[in-house]
C-alpha positions as CSV (number, residue, x, y, z in Angstrom):
1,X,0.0,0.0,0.0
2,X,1.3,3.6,-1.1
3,X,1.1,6.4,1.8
4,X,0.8,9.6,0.5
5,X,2.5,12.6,1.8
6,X,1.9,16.2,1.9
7,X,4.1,18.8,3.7
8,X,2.2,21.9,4.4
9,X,2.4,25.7,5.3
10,X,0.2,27.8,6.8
11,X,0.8,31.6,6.6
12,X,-1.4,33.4,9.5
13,X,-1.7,36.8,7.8
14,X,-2.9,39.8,9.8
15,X,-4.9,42.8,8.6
16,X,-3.6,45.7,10.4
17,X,-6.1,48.7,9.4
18,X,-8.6,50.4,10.2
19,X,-12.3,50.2,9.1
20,X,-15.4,52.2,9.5
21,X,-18.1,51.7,12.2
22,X,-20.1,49.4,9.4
23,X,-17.2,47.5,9.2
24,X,-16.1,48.4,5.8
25,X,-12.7,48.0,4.7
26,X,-10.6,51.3,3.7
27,X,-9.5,50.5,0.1
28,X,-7.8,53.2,-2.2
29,X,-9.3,53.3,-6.0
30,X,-7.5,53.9,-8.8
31,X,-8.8,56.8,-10.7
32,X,-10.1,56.7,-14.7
33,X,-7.9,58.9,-17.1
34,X,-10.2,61.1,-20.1
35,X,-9.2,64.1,-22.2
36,X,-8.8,67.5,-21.4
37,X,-7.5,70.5,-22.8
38,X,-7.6,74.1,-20.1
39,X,-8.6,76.4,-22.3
40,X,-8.7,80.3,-21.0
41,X,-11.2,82.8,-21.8
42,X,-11.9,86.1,-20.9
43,X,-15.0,87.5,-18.9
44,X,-16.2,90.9,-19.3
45,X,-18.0,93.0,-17.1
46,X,-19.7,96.5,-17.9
47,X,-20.6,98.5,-19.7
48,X,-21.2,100.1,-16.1
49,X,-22.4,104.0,-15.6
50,X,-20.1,105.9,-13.7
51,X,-21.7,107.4,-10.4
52,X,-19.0,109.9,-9.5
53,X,-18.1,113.2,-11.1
54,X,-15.5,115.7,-9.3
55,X,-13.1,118.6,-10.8
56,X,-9.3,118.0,-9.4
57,X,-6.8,120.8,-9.6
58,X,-3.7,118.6,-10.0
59,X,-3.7,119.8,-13.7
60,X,-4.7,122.8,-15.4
61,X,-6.0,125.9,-14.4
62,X,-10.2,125.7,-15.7
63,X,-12.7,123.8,-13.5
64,X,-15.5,122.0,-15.0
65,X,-19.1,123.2,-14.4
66,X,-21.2,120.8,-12.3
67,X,-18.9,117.6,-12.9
68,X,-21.4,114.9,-11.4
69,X,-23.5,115.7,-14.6
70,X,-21.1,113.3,-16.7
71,X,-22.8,110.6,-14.0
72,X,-26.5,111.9,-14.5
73,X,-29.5,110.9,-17.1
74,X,-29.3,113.6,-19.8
75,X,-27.0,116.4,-18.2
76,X,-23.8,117.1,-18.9
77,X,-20.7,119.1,-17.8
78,X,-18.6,121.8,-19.5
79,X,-15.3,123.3,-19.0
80,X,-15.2,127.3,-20.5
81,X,-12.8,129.1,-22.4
82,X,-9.9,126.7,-22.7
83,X,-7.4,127.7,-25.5
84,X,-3.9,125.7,-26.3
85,X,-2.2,127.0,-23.6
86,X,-5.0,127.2,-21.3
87,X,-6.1,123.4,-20.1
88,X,-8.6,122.4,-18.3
89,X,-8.7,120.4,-14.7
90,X,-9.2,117.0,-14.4
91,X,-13.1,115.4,-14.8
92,X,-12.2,112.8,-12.5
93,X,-15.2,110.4,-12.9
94,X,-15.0,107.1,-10.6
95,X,-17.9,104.9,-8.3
96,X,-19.1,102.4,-11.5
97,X,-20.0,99.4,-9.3
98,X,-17.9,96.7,-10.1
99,X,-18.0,93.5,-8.5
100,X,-15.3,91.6,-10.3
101,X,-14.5,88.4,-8.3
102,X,-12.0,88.2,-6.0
103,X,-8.9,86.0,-7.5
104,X,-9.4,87.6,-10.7
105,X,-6.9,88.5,-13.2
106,X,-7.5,91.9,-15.1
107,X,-6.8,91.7,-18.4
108,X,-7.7,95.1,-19.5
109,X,-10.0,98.1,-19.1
110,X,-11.1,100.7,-21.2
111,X,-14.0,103.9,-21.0
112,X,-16.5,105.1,-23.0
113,X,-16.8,109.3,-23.3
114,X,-19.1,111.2,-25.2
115,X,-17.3,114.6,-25.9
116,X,-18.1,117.6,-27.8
117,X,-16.7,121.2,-28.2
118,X,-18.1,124.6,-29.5
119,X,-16.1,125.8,-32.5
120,X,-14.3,129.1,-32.6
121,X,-12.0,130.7,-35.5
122,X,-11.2,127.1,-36.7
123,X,-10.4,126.6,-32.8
124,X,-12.1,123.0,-31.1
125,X,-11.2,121.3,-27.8
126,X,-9.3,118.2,-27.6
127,X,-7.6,116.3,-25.2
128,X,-4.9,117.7,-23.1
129,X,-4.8,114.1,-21.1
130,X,-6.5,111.2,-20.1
131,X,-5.6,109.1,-17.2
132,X,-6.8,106.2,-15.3
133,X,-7.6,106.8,-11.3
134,X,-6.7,104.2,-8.7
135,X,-7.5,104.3,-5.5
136,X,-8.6,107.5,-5.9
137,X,-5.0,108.7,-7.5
138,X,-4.6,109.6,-10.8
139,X,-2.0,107.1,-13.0
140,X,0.9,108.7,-14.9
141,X,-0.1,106.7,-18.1
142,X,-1.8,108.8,-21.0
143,X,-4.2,107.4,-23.4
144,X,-5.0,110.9,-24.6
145,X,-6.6,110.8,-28.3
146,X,-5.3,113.5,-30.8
147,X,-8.9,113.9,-32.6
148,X,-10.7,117.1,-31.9
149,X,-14.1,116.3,-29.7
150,X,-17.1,115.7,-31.9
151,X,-20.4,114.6,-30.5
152,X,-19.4,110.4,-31.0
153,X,-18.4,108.6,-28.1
154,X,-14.6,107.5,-28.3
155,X,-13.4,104.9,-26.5
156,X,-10.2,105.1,-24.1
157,X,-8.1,101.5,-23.3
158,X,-9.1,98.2,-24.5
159,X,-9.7,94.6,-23.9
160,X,-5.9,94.2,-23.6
161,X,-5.1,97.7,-22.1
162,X,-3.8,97.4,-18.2
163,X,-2.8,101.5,-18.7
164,X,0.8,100.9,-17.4
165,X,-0.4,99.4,-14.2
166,X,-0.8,96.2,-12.4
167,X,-4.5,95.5,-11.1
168,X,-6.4,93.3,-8.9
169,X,-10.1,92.9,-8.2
170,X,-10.3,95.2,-5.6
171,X,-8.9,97.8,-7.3
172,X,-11.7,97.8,-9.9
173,X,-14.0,97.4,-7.8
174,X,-12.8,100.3,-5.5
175,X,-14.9,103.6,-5.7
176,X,-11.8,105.5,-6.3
177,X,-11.3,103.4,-9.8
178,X,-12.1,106.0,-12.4
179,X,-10.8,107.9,-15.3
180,X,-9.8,111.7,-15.1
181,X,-9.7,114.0,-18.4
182,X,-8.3,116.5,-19.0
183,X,-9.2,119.5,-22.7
184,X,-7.5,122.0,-24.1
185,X,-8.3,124.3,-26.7
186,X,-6.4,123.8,-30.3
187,X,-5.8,127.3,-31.1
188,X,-5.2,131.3,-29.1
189,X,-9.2,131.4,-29.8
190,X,-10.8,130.4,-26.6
191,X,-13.7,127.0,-26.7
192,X,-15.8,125.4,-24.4
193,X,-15.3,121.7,-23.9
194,X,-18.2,119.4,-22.7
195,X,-18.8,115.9,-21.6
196,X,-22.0,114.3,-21.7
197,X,-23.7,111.5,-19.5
198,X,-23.1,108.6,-19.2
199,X,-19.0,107.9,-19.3
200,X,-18.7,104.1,-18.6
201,X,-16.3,101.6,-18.0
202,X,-16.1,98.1,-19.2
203,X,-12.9,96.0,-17.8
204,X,-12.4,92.3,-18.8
205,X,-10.9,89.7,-16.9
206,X,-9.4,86.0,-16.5
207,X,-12.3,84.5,-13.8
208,X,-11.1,82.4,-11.0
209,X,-13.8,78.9,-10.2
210,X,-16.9,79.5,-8.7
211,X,-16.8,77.8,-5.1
212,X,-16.7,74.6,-4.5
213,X,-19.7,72.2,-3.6
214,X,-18.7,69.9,-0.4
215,X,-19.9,66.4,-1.6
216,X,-18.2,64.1,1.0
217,X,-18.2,63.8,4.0
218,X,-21.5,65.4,4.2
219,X,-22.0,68.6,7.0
220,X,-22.5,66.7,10.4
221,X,-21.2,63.4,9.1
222,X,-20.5,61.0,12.1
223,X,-18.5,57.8,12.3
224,X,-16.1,58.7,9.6
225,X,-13.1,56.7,8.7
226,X,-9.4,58.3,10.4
227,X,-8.8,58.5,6.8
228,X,-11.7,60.1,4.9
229,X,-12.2,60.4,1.4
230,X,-13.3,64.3,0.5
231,X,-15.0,64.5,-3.1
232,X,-16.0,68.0,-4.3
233,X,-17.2,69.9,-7.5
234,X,-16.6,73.0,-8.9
235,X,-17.2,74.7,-12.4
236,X,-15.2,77.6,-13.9
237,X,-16.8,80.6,-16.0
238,X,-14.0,79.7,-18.3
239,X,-14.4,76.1,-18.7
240,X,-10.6,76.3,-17.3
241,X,-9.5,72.8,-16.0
242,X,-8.9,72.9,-11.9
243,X,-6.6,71.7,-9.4
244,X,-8.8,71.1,-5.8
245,X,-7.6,71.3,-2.4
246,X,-8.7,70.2,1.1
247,X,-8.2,72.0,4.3
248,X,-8.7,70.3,7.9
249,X,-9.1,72.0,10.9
250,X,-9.9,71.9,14.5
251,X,-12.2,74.4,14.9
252,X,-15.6,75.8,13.8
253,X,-14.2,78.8,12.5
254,X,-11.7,77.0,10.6
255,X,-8.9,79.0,11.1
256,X,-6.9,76.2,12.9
257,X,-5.3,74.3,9.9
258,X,-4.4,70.4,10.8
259,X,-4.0,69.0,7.6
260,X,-3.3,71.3,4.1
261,X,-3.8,68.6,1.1
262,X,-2.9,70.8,-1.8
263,X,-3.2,69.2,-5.3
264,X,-0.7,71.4,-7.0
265,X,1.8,70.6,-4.9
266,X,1.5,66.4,-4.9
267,X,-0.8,63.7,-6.4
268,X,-0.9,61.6,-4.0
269,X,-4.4,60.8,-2.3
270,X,-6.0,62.3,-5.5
271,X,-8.0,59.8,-7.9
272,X,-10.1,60.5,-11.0
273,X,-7.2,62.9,-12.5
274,X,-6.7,63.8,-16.4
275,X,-3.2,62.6,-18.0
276,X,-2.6,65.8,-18.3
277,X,-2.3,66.4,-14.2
278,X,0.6,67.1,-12.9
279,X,4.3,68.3,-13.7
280,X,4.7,71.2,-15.9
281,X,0.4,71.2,-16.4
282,X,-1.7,71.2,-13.3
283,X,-4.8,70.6,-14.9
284,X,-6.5,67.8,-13.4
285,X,-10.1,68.1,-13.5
286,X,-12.1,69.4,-16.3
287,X,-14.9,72.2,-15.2
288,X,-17.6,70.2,-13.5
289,X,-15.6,67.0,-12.4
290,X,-15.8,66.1,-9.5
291,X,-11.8,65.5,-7.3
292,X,-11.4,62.9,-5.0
293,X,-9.0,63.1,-2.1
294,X,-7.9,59.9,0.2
295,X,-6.2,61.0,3.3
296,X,-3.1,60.2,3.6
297,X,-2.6,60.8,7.4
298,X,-5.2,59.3,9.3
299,X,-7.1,61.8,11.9
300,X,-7.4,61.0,15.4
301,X,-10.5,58.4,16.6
302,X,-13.8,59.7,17.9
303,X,-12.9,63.5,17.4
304,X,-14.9,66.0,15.5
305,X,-13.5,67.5,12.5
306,X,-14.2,70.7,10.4
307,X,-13.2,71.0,6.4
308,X,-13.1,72.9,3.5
309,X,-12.7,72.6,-0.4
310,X,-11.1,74.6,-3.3
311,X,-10.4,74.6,-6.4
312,X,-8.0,76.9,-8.9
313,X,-7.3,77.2,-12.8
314,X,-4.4,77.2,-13.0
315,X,-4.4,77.9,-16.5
316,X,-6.4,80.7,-15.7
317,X,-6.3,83.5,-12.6
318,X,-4.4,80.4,-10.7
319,X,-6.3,81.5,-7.7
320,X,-7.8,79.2,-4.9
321,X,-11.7,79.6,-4.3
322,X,-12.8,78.3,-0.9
323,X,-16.2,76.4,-0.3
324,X,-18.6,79.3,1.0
325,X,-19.2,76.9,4.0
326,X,-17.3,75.2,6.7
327,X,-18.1,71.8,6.9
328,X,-18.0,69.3,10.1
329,X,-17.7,65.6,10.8
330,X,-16.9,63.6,13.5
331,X,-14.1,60.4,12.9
332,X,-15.4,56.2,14.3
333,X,-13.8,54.8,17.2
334,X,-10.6,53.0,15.6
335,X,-10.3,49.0,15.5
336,X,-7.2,47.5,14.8
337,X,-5.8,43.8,15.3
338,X,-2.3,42.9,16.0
339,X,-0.1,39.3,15.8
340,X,1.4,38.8,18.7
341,X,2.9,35.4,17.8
342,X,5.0,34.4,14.5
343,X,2.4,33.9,12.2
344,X,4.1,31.4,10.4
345,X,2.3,27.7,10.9
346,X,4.7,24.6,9.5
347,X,2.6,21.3,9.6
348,X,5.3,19.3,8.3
349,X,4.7,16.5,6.7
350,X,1.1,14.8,6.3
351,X,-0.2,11.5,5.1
352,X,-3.3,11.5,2.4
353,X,-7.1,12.0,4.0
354,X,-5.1,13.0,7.5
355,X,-6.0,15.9,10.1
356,X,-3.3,17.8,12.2
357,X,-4.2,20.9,14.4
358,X,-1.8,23.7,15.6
359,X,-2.7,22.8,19.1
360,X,-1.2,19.5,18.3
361,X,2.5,21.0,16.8
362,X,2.1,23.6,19.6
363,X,2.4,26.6,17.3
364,X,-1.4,28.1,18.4
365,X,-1.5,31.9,17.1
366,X,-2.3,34.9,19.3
367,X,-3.9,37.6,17.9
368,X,-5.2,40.9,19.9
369,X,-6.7,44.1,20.1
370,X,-4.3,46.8,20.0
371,X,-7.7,49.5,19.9
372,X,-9.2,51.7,23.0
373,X,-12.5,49.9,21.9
374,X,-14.5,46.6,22.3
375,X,-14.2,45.2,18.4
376,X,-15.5,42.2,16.7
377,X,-12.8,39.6,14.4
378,X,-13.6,38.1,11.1
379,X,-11.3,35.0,9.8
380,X,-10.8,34.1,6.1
381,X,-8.8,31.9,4.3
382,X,-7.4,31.2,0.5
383,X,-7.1,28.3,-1.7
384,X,-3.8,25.4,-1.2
385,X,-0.8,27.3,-3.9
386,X,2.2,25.7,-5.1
387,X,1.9,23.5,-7.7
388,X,-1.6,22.2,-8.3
389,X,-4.1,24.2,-6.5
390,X,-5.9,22.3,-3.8
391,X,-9.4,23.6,-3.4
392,X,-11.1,24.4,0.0
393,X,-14.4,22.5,0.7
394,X,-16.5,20.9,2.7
395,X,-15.5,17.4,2.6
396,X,-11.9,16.0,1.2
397,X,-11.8,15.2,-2.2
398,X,-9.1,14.7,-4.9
399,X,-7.1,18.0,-4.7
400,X,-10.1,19.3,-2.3
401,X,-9.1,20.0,1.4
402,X,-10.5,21.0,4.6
403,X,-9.6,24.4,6.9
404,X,-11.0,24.7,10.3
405,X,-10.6,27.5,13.1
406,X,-11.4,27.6,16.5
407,X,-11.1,30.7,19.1
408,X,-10.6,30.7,23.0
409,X,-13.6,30.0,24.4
410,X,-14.9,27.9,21.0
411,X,-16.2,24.4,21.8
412,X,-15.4,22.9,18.3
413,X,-13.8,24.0,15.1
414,X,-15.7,26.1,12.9
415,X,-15.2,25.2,8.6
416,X,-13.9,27.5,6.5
417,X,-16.7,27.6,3.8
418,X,-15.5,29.4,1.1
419,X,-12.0,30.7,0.2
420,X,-11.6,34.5,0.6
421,X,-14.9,35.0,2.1
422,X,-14.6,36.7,5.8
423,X,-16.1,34.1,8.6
424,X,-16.8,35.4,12.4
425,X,-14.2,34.7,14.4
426,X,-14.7,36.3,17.9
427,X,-17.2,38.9,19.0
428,X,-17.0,41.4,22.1
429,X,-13.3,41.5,22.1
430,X,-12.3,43.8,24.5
431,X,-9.5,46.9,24.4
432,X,-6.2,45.3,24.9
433,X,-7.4,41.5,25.4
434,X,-5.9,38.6,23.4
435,X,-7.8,35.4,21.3
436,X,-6.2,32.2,20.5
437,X,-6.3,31.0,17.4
438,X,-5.9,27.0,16.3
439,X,-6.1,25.7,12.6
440,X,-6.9,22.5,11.4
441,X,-6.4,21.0,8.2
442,X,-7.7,18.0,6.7
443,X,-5.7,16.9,3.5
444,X,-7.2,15.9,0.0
445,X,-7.9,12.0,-0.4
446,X,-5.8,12.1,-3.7
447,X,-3.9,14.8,-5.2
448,X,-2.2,15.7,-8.5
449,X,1.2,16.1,-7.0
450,X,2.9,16.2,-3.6
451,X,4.5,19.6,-3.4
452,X,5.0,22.0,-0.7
453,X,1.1,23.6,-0.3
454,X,0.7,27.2,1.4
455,X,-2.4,28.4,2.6
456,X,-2.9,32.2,3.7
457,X,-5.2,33.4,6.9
458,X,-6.4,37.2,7.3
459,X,-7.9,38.0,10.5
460,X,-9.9,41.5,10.5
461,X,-10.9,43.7,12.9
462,X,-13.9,45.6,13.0
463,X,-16.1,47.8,15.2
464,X,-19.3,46.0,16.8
C-alpha cells in the first residue's frame, strides 16, 4: 500500500487597518484617465455708468461746471474758455460698481466718453490728457486721443489695455477706480469743452472657479473613517480645468489648519485625475468634475472635525476659491488587530485524507486588540498554492481539502466555507485583550502532485 504525503504551510496573515463603524474595509481606488484641454477665456463685465463726477486741480487751471453731470441721465458738464495754452482740470469720474470676483486677473479696461466742443476761428477742444484713477490717485499713463471732440463717443483703453499698471479685483471694484480727463483748446481762440452722460467703463478679466460644492463627507457626518475620502465639484466661468484642495481644521471657524492637502503641490491621495495632471500642467479636472481626495494621514478616533474645499485654474487666474461653507464631521472609534505570535504555521509532513491541528504541533497563534475599543474579528482563508491548486471544501476530495478555526472560548472548530470570504471569528473582544487561534487541516484524499502547499489566513478587525 502507497502512503501519500503532503508537507504543508500555513501563513497566519494579519490585517492591520482600520475600518469604518459598518465595518467596511478602507480601500484606495484607482482613478479613470479622459481628455482634457484648459482652455482660457476672458470674462467681461460692464458697460457700467459711472456714479461719480469731481473737478481735481492737479492739472490745469479751468474747472469744470457741475462735474457729477457726466454721471447723470441727460445732463452734462462743460469746461469754458480753454485755449492751447490754457487746459482744463481733471473730470475725474470714478464709483461704477464693479464687483469683479476676488482672485481675478485683469486683463484690460477701457471707458466710453461722449465729448463735444463749440467751434471758434477754426479753434475745437481736444484732449490735453486722459488718465486712469486708482484708488482715488490719478496714473501717470496717458491714453490721450489727438482727434478734436465731436459729438461720437470715443473709446479710451481696451480689452488688452492694463494702462501701465498692475491691477487686482479690488482695485476695480474700488470707488476711487475711475478715469480723469483733462481739454485744451487747439488754437489762441478760446472754446468750451463738454462731456456728456453717461461715461462708462467696461474691464475684462481672466475668472477664477466659482466655489466649490462639499460632496463628502456630508456637514454633520459621524462615524467617519481616520482616513476620509473628501469629493468636491466646482465649475469655472472659463471652462478652465482645476486643481482642488482640502483644508482640515480643529475648529468651527476653521482658522486652525491640521491638515493642508494641496493638489498642486503632490498627487498623491487624488484619484479620478486627467493625464494631463501634474508636472509642468496642473490641470486635473475638467470644469464640473468632481476631485477625489484619500487622506493620507489618518485623523485622530472619535474626534470632531471641520473642512473645506477649493479649487484653482491654474491655466487661468491660478487662484484658490474656498467652499462658501465650513463643513464638520466627527471620525469612528478606531479598531485595529495585531499578531502577537509568528504567524508562520509549518505542519510538516502529512499523510493523504489525515488531520493535524496547531494545538497539536504547539504553534497556536495569538492575535489581539491593540484598539481603545470593544471590536469584533472576522477569519478568512485562501485556496492550497504551489503547484496544483488544492481547493477548499466541505469534505476531502481529490485536490479538495478541509480548513477549520477555533477561538478561546470555542467548543469545536468552525469550517472555513469558502475561500476568501470573511467568517466570524470572535465577537465582544475587549480593548487590549488577546484570542487564541488553532487551525486544522484535513488533507485531500488524492492529489495531482505532492508539493509544498501554502495556505494564507487574514484576521480583521472591525467595530461592533
Amino acid at each position: 500500500m502507497r502512503l501519500n504525503l503532503f508537507k504543508l504551510t500555513c501563513f497566519l496573515l494579519l490585517s492591520v487597518a482600520y475600518f469604518l463603524a459598518i465595518g467596511y474595509f478602507r480601500e484606495s481606488s484607482n482613478g479613470k484617465v479622459s481628455s482634457m484641454t484648459g482652455v482660457a477665456y476672458a470674462a467681461t463685465a460692464g458697460a457700467n455708468n459711472c456714479a461719480s463726477g469731481a473737478n481735481d486741480t492737479s492739472t490745469g487751471s479751468v474747472a469744470w461746471s457741475n462735474p457729477g453731470n457726466a454721471c447723470s441721465t441727460g445732463a452734462s458738464t462743460t469746461a469754458a474758455g480753454l485755449k492751447s495754452s490754457i487746459l482744463s482740470n481733471y473730470l475725474k469720474i470714478t464709483q461704477f460698481g464693479f464687483s469683479v470676483p476676488t482672485g481675478s486677473v485683469i486683463q484690460g479696461i477701457s471707458f466710453s466718453v461722449t465729448r463735444s466742443t463749440t467751434v471758434n476761428k477754426g479753434n475745437r477742444a481736444t484732449d490735453s490728457s486722459v488718465r486712469i484713477v486708482k484708488g482715488g490717485g490719478v496714473g501717470s499713463t496717458d491714453r490721450s486721443d489727438a482727434n478734436n471732440w465731436g459729438t461720437a463717443s470715443v473709446t479710451y483703453g481696451s480689452t488688452f489695455d492694463l494702462w501701465g499698471d498692475s491691477w487686482t479685483a479690488a482695485d476695480i471694484n474700488s470707488t476711487g477706480f475711475g478715469i480723469a480727463i483733462s481739454g485744451k483748446g487747439t488754437g489762441t481762440n478760446s472754446v468750451d469743452g463738454t462731456i456728456s452722460a453717461y461715461v462708462t467703463a467696461t474691464v475684462t478679466y481672466q475668472a477664477p472657479p466659482n466655489s466649490p460644492s462639499q460632496n463628502l463627507p456630508s456637514n454633520g457626518a459621524t462615524g467617519v473613517s481616520i482616513t476620509p475620502t473628501f469629493t468636491m465639484t466646482s465649475t469655472d466661468p472659463e471652462v478652465d480645468a482645476l486643481n482642488y484642495k482640502v483644508e482640515i481644521y480643529s475648529n468651527s471657524g476653521c482658522t486652525t489648519v491640521v491638515q493642508t492637502n494641496d493638489q498642486s503641490a503632490s498627487q498623491t491621495g487624488w484619484t479620478g485625475t486627467d493625464t494631463t495632471c501634474g508636472s509642468p500642467s496642473r490641470n486635473c479636472y475638467s470644469s464640473g468634475t468632481s476631485g477625489s481626495f484619500l487622506t493620507q494621514s489618518a485623523l485622530s478616533g472619535a474626534t470632531q472635525y471641520w473642512w473645506k474645499a477649493f479649487a484653482k485654474d491654474p491655466a487661468g487666474s491660478d487662484y484658490y476659491v474656498g467652499s462658501s461653507s465650513c463643513n464638520s464631521f466627527t471620525t469612528t472609534v478606531p479598531v485595529s488587530v495585531v499578531l502577537t505570535t509568528s504567524g508562520l504555521v509549518s505542519y510538516g509532513t502529512i499523510s493523504a485524507n489525515s488531520s493535524k491541528s496547531t494545538s497539536e504541533i504547539s504553534q497556536t497563534q495569538t492575535v489581539q486588540n491593540d484598539s481603545g475599543s470593544t471590536e469584533n474579528l472576522n477569519i478568512k482563508t485562501s485556496n492550497a498554492t504551489g503547484g496544483t491548486t488544492w481547493t477548499l471544501g466541505s469534505a476531502s476530495g481529490n485536490n479538495i481539502f478541509v480548513f477549520e478555526f477555533k477561538a478561546t472560548g470555542d467548543a469545536d472548530y468552525t469550517k472555513f466555507s469558502a475561500p476568501d470570504s470573511y467568517q466570524t471569528l470572535a465577537t465582544g473582544v475587549t480593548a487590549s485583550s488577546t484570542k487564541n487561534v488553532d487551525l486544522r487541516i484535513t488533507t485531500p484524499t488524492a492529489s495531482s502532485d505532492y508539493q509544498q502547499k501554502t495556505v494564507s489566513v487574514t484576521v480583521q478587525a472591525v467595530a461592533p
